[in-house]
N, C-alpha and C positions, 0 to 999 in steps of 0.2 A: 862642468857639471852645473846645470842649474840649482838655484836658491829653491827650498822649496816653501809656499806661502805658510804662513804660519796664522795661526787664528782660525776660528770655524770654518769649516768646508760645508759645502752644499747637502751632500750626503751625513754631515751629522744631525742633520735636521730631521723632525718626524714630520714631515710632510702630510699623513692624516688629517690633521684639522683642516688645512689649507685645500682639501680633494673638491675640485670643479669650480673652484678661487683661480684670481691672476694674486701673485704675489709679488714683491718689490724687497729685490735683495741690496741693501749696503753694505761692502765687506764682510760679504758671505751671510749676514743678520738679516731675517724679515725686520723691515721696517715698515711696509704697510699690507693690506689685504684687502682685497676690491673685485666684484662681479665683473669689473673690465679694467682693460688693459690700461688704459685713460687712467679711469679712475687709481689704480695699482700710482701711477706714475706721478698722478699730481699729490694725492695726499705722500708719497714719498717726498718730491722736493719740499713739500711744505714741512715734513719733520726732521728732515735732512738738506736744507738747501745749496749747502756750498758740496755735494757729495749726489755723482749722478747713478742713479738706481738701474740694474738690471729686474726686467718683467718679465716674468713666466707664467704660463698656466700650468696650474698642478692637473693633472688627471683623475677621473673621477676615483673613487676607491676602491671600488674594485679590480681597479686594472694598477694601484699603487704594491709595491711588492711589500712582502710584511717581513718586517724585519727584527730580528731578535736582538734581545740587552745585547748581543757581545757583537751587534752588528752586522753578524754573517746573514745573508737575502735567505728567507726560510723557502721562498721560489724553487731554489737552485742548489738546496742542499736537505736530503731527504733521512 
């Protein structure tokens, strides 16, 4: 059986503010926010340099699912 990680997940994140942003995840934590993908990456190593950043685009907001306090995707449950 695998370990399973411990400390923030992706999905604990409100992703909202970040909608039509690239973001730069360190151990699952934004650690920067940036119009491009570049940009996400370099002010990352600069806040984090010995620790290499995963970049994602968030999607715009309306296409982000909205999700309630207890987590459950309000999308996919009516």
């Amino acid at each position: 059986m695998k370990p399973r990680p411990s400390g923030p997940h992706i999905l604990d994140i409100d992703l909202h503010p970040y909608a039509g942003k690239y973001i730069a995840l360190v151990e699952g934590r934004v650690v920067a926010v940036a119009d491009s993908s570049r940009g996400a990456f370099v002010r990352a190593r600069r806040s984090r340099p010995k620790r290499m950043p995963v970049v994602i685009k968030i999607a715009e907001s309306e296409r982000l699912p909205q999700v309630r306090h207890d987590g459950m995707d309000r999308s996919s449950h009516a």
